[in-house]
PATORDREN-301700 format. One record per residue (C-alpha): residue number from 1; x, y, z negated; residue in three letters. Coordinates in pm, 1 decimal. Layout:
BEGIN
R   i     east    north       up  aa
R NUM        X        Y        Z Ala
...
This chain:
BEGIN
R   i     east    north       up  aa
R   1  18427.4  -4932.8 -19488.6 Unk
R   2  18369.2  -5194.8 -19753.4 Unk
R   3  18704.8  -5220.1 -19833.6 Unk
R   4  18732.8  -4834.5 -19893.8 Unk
R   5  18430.2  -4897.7 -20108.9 Unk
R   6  18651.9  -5154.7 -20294.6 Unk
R   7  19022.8  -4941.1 -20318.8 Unk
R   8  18765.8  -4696.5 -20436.4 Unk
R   9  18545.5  -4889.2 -20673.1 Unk
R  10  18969.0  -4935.7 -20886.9 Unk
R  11  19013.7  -4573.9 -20929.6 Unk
R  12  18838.4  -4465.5 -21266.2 Unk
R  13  18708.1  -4114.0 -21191.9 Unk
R  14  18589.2  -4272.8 -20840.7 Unk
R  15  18384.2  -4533.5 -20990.6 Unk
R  16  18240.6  -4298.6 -21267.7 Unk
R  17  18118.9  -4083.4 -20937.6 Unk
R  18  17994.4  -4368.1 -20782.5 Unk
R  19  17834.8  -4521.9 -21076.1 Unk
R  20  17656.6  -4158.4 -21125.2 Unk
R  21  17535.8  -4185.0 -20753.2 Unk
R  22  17382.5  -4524.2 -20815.6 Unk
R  23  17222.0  -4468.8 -21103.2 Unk
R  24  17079.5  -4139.6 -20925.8 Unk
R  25  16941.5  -4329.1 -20624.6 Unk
R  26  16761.8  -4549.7 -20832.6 Unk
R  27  16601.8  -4328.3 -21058.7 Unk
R  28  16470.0  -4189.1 -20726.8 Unk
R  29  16308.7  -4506.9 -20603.2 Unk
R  30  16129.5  -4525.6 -20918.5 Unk
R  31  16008.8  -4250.4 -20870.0 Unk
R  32  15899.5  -4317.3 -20551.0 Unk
R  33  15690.5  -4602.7 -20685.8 Unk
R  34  15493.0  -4407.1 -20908.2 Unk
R  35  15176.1  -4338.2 -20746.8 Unk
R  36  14976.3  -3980.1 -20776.0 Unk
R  37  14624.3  -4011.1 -20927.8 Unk
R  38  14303.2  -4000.0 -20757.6 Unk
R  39  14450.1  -4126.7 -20434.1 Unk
R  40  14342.4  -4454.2 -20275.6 Unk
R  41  14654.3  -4613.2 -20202.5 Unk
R  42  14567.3  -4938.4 -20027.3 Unk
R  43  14331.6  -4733.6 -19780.0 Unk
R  44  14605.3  -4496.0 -19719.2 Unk
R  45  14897.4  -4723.8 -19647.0 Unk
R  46  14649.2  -4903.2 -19394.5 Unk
R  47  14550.8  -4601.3 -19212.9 Unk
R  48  14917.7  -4473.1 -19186.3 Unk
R  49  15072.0  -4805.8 -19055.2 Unk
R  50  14778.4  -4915.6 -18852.2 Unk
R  51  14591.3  -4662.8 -18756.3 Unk
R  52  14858.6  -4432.2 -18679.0 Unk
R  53  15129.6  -4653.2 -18559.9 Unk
R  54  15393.9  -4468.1 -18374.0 Unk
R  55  15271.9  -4118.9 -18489.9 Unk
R  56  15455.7  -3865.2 -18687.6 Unk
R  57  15300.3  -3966.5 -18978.0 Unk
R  58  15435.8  -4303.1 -18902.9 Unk
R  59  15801.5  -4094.7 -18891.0 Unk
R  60  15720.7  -3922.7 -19185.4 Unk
R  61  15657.6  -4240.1 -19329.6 Unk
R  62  15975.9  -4361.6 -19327.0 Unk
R  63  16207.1  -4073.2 -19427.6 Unk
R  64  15994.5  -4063.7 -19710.5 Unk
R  65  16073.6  -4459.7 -19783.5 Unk
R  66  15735.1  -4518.4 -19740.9 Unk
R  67  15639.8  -4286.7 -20021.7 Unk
R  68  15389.4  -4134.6 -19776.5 Unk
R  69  15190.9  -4416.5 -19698.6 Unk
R  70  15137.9  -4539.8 -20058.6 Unk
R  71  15100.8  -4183.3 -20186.8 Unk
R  72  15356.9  -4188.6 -20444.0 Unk
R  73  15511.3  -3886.5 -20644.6 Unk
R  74  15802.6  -3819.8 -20369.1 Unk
R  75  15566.3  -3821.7 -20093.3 Unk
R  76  15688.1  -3501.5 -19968.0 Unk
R  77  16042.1  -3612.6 -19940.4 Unk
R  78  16328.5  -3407.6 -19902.7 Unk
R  79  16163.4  -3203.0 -19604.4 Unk
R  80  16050.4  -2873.0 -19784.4 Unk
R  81  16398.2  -2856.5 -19921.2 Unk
R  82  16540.8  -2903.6 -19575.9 Unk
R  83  16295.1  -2650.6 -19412.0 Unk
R  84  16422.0  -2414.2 -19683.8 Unk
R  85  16776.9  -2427.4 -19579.0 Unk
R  86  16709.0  -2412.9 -19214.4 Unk
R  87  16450.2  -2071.9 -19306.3 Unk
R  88  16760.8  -1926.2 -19498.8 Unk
R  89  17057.0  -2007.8 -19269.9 Unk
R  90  16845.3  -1829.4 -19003.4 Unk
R  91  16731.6  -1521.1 -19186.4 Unk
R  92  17091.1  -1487.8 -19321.7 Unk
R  93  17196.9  -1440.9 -18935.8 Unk
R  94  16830.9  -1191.4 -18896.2 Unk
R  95  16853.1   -992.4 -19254.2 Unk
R  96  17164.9   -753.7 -19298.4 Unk
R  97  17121.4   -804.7 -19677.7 Unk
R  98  17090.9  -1195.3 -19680.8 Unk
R  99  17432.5  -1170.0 -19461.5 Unk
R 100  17600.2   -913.2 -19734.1 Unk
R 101  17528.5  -1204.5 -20054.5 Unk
R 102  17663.7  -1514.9 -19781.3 Unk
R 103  17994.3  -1270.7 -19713.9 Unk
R 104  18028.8  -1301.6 -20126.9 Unk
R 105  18197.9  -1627.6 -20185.7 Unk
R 106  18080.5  -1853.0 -20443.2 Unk
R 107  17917.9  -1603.6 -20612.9 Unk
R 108  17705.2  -1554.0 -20289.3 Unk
R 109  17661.5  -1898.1 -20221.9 Unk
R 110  17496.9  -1942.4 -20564.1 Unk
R 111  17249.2  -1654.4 -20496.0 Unk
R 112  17134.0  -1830.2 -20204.5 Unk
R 113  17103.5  -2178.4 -20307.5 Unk
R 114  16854.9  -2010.2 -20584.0 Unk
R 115  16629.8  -1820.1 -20283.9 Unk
R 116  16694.9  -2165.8 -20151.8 Unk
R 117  16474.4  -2352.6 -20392.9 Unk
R 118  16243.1  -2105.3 -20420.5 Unk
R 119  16171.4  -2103.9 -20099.7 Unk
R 120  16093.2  -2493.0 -20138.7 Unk
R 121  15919.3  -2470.6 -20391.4 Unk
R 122  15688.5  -2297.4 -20193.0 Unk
R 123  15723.3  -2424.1 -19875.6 Unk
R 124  15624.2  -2794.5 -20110.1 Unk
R 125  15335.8  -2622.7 -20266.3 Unk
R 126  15219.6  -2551.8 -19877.1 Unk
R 127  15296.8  -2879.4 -19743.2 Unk
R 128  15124.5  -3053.5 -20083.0 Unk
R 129  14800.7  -2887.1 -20029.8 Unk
R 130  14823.5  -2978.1 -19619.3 Unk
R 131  14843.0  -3343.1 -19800.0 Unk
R 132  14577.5  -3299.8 -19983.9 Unk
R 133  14346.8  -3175.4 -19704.6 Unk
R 134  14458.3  -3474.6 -19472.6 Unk
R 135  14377.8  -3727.4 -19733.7 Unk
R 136  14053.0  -3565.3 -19813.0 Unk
R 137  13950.8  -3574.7 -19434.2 Unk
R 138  14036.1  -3939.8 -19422.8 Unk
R 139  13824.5  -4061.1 -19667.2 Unk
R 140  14103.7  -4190.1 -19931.0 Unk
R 141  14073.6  -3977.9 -20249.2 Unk
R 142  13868.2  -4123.2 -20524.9 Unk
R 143  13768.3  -3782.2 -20663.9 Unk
R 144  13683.8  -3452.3 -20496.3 Unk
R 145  13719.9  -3223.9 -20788.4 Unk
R 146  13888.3  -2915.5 -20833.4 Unk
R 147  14072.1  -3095.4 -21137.5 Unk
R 148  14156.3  -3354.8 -20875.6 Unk
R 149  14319.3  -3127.8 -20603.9 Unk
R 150  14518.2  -2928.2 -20896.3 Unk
R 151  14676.6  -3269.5 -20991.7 Unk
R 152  14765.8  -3432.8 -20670.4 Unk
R 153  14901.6  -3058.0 -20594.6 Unk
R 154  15081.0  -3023.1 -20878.7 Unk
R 155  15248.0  -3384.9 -20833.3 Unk
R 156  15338.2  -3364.1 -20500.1 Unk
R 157  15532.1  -2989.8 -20586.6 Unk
R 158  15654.8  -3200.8 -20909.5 Unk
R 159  15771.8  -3475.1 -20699.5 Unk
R 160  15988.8  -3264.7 -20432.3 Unk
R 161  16154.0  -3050.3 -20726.4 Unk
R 162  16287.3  -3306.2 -20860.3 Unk
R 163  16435.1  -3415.1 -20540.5 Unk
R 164  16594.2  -3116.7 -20483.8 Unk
R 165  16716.8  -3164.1 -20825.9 Unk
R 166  16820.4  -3511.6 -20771.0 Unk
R 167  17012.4  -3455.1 -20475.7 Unk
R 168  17151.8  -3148.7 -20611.2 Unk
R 169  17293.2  -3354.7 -20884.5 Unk
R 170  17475.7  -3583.2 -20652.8 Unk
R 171  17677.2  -3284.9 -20538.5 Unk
R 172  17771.1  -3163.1 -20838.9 Unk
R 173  17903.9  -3517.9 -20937.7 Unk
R 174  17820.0  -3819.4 -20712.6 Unk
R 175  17975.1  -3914.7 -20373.8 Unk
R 176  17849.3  -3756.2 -20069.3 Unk
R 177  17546.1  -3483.9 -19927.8 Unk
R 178  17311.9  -3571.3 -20150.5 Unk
R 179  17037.5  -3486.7 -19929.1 Unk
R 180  17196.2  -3702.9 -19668.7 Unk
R 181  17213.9  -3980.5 -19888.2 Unk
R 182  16859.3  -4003.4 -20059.5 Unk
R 183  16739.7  -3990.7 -19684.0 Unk
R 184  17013.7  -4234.2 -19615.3 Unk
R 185  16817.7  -4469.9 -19910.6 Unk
R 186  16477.7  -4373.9 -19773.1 Unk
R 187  16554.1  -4520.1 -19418.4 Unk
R 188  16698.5  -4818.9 -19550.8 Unk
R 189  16367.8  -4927.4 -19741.4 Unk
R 190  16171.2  -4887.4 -19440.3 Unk
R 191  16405.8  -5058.3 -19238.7 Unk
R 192  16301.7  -5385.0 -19435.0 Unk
R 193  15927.1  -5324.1 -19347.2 Unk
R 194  16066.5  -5275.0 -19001.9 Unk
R 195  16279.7  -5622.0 -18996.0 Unk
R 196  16016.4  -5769.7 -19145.8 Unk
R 197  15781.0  -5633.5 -18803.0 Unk
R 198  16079.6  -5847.5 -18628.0 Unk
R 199  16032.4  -6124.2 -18818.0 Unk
R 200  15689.1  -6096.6 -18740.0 Unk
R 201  15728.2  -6081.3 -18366.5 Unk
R 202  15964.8  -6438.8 -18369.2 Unk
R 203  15732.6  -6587.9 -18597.7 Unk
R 204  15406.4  -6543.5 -18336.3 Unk
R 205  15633.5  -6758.0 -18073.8 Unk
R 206  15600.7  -6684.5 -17710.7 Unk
R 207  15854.3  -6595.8 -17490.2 Unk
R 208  15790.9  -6198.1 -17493.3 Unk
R 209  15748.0  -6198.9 -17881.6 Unk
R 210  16086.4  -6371.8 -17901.7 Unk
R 211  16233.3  -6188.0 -17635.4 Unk
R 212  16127.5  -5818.0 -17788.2 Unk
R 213  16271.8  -5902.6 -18132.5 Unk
R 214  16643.9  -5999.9 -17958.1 Unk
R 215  16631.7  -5748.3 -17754.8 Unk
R 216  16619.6  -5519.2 -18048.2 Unk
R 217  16853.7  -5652.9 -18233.6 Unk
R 218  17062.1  -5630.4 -17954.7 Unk
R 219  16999.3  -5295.4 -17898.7 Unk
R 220  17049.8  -5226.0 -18259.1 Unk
R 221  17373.9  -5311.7 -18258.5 Unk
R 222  17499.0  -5174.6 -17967.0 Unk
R 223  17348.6  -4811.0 -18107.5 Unk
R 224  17546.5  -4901.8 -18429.9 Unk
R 225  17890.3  -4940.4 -18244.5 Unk
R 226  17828.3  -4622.8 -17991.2 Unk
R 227  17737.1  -4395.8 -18293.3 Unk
R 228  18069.2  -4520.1 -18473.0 Unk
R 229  18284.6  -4463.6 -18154.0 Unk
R 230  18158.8  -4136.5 -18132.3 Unk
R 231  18200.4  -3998.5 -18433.7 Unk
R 232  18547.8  -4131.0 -18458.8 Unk
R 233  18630.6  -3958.6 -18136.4 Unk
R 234  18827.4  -3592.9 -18080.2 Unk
R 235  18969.6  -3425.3 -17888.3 Unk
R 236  19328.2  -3344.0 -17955.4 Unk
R 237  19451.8  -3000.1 -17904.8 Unk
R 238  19836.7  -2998.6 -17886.4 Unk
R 239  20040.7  -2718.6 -18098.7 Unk
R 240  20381.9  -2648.0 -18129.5 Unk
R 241  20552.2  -2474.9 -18402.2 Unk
R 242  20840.4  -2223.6 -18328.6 Unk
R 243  21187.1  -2291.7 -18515.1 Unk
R 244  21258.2  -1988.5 -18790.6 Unk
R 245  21557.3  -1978.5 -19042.7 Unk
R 246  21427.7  -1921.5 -19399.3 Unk
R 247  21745.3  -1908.1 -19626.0 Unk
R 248  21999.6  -2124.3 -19515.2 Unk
R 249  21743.8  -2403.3 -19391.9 Unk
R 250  21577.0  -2396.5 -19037.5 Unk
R 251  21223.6  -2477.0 -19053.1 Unk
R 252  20933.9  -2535.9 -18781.2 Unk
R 253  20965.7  -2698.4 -18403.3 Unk
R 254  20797.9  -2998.1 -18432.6 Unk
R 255  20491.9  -3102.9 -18228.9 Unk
R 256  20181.8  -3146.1 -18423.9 Unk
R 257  19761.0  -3134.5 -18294.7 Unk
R 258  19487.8  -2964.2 -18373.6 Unk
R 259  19190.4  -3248.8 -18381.9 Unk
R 260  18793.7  -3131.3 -18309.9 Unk
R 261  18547.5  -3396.6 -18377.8 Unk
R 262  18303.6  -3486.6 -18064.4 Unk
R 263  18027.3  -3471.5 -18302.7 Unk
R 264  18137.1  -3245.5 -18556.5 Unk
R 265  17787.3  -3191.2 -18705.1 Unk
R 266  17717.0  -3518.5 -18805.6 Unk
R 267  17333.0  -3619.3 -18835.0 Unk
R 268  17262.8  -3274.4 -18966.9 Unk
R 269  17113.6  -3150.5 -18637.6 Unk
R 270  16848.8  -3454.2 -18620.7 Unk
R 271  16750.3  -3407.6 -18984.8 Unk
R 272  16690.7  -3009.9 -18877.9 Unk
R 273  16496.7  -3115.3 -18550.8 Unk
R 274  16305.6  -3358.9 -18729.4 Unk
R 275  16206.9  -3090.9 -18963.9 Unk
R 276  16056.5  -2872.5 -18704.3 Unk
R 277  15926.0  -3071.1 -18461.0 Unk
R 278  15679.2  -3195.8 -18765.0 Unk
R 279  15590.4  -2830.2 -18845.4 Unk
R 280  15308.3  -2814.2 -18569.3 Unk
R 281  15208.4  -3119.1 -18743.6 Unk
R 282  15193.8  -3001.6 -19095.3 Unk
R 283  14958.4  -2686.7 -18959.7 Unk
R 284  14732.2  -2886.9 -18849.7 Unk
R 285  14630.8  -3118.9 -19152.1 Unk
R 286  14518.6  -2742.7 -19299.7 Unk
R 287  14362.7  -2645.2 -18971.5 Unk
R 288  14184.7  -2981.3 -18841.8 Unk
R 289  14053.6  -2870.9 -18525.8 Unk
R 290  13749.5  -3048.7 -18415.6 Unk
R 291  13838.1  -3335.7 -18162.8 Unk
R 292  13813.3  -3134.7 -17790.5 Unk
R 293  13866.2  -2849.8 -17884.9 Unk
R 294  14165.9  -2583.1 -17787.8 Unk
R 295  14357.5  -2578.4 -18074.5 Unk
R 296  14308.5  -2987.2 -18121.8 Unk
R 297  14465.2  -3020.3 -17761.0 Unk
R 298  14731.6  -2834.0 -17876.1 Unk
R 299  14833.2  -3000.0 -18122.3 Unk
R 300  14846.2  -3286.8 -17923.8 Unk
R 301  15108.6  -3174.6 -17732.4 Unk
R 302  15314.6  -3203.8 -18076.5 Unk
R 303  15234.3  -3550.5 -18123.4 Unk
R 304  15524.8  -3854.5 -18075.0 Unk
R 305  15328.3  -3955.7 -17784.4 Unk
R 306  15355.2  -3645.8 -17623.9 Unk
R 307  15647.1  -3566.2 -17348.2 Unk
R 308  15646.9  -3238.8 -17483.2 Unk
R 309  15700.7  -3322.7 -17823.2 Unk
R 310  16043.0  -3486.7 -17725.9 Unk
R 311  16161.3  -3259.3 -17472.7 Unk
R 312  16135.8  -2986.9 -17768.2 Unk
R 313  16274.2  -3277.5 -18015.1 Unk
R 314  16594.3  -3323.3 -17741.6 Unk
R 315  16624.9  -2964.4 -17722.9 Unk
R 316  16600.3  -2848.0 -18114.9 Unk
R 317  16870.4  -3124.7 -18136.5 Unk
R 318  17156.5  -2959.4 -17868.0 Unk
R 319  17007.2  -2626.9 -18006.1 Unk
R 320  17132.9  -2759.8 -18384.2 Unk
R 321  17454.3  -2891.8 -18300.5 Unk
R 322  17618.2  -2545.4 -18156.6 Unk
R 323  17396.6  -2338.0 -18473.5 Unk
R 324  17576.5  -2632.3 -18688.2 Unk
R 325  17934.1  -2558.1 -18556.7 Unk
R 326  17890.1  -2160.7 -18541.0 Unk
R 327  17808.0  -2145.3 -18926.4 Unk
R 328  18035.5  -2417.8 -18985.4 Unk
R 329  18363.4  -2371.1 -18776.3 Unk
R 330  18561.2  -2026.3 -18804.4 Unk
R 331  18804.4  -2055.2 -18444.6 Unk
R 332  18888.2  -1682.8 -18546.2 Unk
R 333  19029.7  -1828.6 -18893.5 Unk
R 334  19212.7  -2115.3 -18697.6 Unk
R 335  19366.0  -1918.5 -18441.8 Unk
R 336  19500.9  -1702.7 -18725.7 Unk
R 337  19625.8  -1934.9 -18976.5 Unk
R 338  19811.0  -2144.6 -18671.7 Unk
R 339  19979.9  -1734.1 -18557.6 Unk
R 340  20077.1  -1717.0 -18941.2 Unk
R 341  20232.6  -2072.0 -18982.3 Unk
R 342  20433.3  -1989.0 -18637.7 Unk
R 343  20203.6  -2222.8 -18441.7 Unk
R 344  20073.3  -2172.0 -18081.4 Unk
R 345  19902.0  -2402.7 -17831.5 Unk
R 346  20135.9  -2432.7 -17507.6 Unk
R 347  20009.6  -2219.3 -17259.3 Unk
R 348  19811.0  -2003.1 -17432.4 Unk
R 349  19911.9  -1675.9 -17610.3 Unk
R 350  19817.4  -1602.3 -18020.1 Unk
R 351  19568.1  -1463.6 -18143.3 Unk
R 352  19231.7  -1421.4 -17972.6 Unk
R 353  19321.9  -1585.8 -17656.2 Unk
R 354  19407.2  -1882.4 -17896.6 Unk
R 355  19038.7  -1823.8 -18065.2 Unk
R 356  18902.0  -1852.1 -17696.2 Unk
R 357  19034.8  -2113.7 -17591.9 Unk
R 358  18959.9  -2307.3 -17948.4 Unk
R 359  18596.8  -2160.1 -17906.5 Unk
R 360  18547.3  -2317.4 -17511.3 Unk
R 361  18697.0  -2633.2 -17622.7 Unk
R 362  18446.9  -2651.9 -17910.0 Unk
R 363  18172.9  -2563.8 -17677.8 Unk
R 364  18257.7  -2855.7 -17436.7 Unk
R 365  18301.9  -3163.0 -17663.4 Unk
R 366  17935.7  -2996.9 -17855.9 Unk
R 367  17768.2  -3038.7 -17550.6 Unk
R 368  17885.0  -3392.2 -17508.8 Unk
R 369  17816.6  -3476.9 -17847.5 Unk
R 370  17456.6  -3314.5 -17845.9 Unk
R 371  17361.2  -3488.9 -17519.5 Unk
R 372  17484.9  -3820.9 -17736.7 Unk
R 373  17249.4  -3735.1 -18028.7 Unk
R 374  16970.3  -3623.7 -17795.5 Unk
R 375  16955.3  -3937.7 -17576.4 Unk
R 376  16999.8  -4223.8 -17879.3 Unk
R 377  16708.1  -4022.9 -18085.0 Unk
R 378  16487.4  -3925.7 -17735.7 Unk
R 379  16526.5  -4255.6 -17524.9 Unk
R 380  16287.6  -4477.1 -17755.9 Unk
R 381  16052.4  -4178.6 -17774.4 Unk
R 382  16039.0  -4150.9 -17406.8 Unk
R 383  16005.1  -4550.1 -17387.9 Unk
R 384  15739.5  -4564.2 -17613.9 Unk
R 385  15498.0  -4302.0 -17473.6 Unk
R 386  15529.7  -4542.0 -17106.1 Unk
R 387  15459.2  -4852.9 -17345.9 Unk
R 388  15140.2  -4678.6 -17468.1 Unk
R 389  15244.9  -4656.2 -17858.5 Unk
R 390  15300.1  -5063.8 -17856.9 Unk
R 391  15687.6  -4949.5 -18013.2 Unk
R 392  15522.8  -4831.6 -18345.2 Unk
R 393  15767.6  -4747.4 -18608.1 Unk
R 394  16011.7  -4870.2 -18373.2 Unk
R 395  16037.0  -4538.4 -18140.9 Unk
R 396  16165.5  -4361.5 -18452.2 Unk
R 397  16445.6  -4623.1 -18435.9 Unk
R 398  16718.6  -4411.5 -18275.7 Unk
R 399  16654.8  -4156.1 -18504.8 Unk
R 400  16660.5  -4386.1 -18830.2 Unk
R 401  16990.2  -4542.4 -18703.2 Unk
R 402  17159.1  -4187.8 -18619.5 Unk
R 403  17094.3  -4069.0 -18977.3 Unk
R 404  17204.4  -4411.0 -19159.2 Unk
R 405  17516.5  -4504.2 -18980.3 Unk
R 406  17606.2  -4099.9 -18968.8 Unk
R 407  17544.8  -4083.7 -19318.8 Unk
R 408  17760.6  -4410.2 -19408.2 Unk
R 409  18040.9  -4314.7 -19209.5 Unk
R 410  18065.4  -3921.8 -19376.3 Unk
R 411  18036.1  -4095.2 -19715.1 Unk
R 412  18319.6  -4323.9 -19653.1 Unk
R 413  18529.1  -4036.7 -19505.3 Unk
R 414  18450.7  -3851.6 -19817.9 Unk
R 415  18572.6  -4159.6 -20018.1 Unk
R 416  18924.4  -4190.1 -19801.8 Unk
R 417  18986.8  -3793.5 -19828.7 Unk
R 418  18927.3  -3817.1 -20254.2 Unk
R 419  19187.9  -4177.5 -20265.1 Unk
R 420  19453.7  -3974.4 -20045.1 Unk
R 421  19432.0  -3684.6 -20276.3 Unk
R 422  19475.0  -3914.5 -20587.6 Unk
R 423  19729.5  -4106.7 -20446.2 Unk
R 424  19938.1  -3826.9 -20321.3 Unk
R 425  20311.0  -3777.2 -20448.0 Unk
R 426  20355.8  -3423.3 -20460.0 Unk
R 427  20669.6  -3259.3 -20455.8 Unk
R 428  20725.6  -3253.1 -20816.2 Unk
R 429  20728.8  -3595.7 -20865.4 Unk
């Protein structure tokens, strides 16, 4: 990886990109240290990471970079723009019309990255106030006012705008998702307050102190080298090409592969789960049932230390991964272009048996890779509700790793695809 980042850093346009993304990720952590008015800071940041160790506001906490906790301008993160996607990619399957615009090409896919941001816009407007009434029930805001509420509103809204208009800038001329990357940034700063938990741990002394932290470290590593070996791996599907005569020359039967990715959605499917399993969570800051009551122990049951609250996080992740691939992969389009080139899989006829037999294939190496995602994400949930919360930010780790090695690996991919199309020789030449 580092020495793509090097081959790439050489190559001028490259390093103008990557420059560009840089300077982009910075401007968003300084914006992520400017703090919204009328907000106690110091009380919130103590409630958040002490209080509610190992909650989701402890999660939301750190895919915000700890914006959250220290109620700074991007305290909202990129999750209304997320939850926006996920809302439109759904109703474009539900709405006949929303369909018609995504069938249009680039023209269509403009159209609905605009409904796109409106729709975070006001899903951020939502979540803001949500914010505001959690803060105000906790005792942290400095000033009650209407004036005050408009303004920690307005920044909040302010805040996740310009993330969307950050990351959509990154896109248009950086390296990478740009999403994917400012969350890739935003796990990485709270990984140092994590380390620095570690640190913590050896520093105390004792044997289970210094134990714990090598255990994790341990376990962090072996997480790291799984999640590369699986996203490396694919399964090969074998195609031969018939021999035709074109002119005088004879073209065609050599042996050549068709390659699917185990995990061909990448980390997208735990960013999407994460979204929604934090929904429940979201309603209630507006709701704020009284402690007993119905709607309180409800909730509950969508809290980290609740079994159902991973069982629904394992299953929105498997769910994901095949809704991922179905918008993502066209087997129809594959089966065709491989009938048009003169290609055919050995054993199975052209056309739609070809699609078919692409399509089970697909299905079967998902499923593996979902069960992957699912159990590196789930397992520290799982271990910290037996441990009784004493995890913390720690149970979130799975998830955090997925999402930053994922995201590093894409990038670099990205980086290797743009040198091979620079350095290729084409047939003028």
């Amino acid at each position: 990886m580092f020495k793509t980042l090097a081959n790439a850093w050489k190559i001028p346009d490259l390093k103008r990109k990557m420059i560009f993304t840089i300077v982009i990720v910075l401007l968003y952590r300084l914006g992520a240290c400017i703090p919204v008015p009328y907000v106690s800071s110091d009380a919130l940041n103590y409630i958040v990471t002490v209080n509610s160790s190992g909650s989701i506001f402890d999660y939301l906490n750190i895919l915000s970079g700890q914006a959250f906790s220290q109620a700074t301008l991007f305290a909202l993160s990129v999750s209304p723009y997320i939850t926006a996607q996920i809302v439109i990619q759904l109703l474009t399957i539900a709405i006949p019309a929303l369909e018609k615009i995504s069938k249009e090409g680039e023209d269509g896919r403009k159209k609905l990255d605009k409904i796109t941001r409106y729709v975070t816009v006001v899903l951020a407007l939502v979540t803001a106030y949500g914010y505001y009434a959690y803060m105000k029930n906790l005792g942290v805001l400095t000033d009650k006012s209407w004036f005050a509420m408009l303004v920690i509103i307005a920044c909040y809204c302010a805040g996740a705008a310009l993330i969307m208009w950050l990351a959509d800038r990154i896109d248009e001329s950086g390296i990478g998702n740009g999403i994917s990357i400012i969350l890739f940034v935003n796990i990485l700063s709270s990984g140092f307050a994590t380390a620095e938990t570690i640190v913590n741990q050896i520093k105390k002394g004792g044997f289970a102190n210094i134990f714990f932290a090598i255990l994790s470290v341990i376990i962090m590593v072996a997480v790291i080298t799984l999640v590369v070996f699986i996203t490396n791996s694919e399964r090969r599907i074998p195609v031969q090409y018939a021999k035709r005569v074109v002119g005088r020359k004879m073209y065609g039967g050599q042996n050549s592969n068709l390659p699917l990715k185990l995990n061909m959605s990448g980390v997208m499917p735990i960013i999407f789960a994460s979204s929604i399993v934090s929904l429940p969570t979201t309603i209630g800051l507006f709701v704020q049932p009284k402690t007993g009551s119905f709607w309180a122990k409800f909730l509950d049951l969508f809290s980290p230390s609740s079994v159902v609250y991973v069982l629904l996080f394992i299953a929105l992740i498997i769910a994901f991964s095949y809704f991922y691939i179905e918008i993502s992969f066209n087997n129809v389009e594959v089966a065709n272009n491989l009938k048009k080139n003169g290609g055919f899989i050995p054993g199975i006829r052209p056309g739609k048996p070809t699609a078919d037999y692409i399509k089970m294939v697909l299905n079967r190496i998902t499923l593996i890779g979902a069960i992957f995602l699912a159990f590196i994400a789930g397992l520290p949930l799982f271990v910290n509700i037996f441990a009784r919360g004493y995890l913390g930010a720690l149970a979130f780790g799975g998830s955090s790793l997925l999402i930053v090695v994922g995201v590093a690996l894409e990038t670099a991919r990205e980086l290797e695809s743009q040198m091979a199309m620079r350095h290729y020789k084409g047939f003028l030449e």
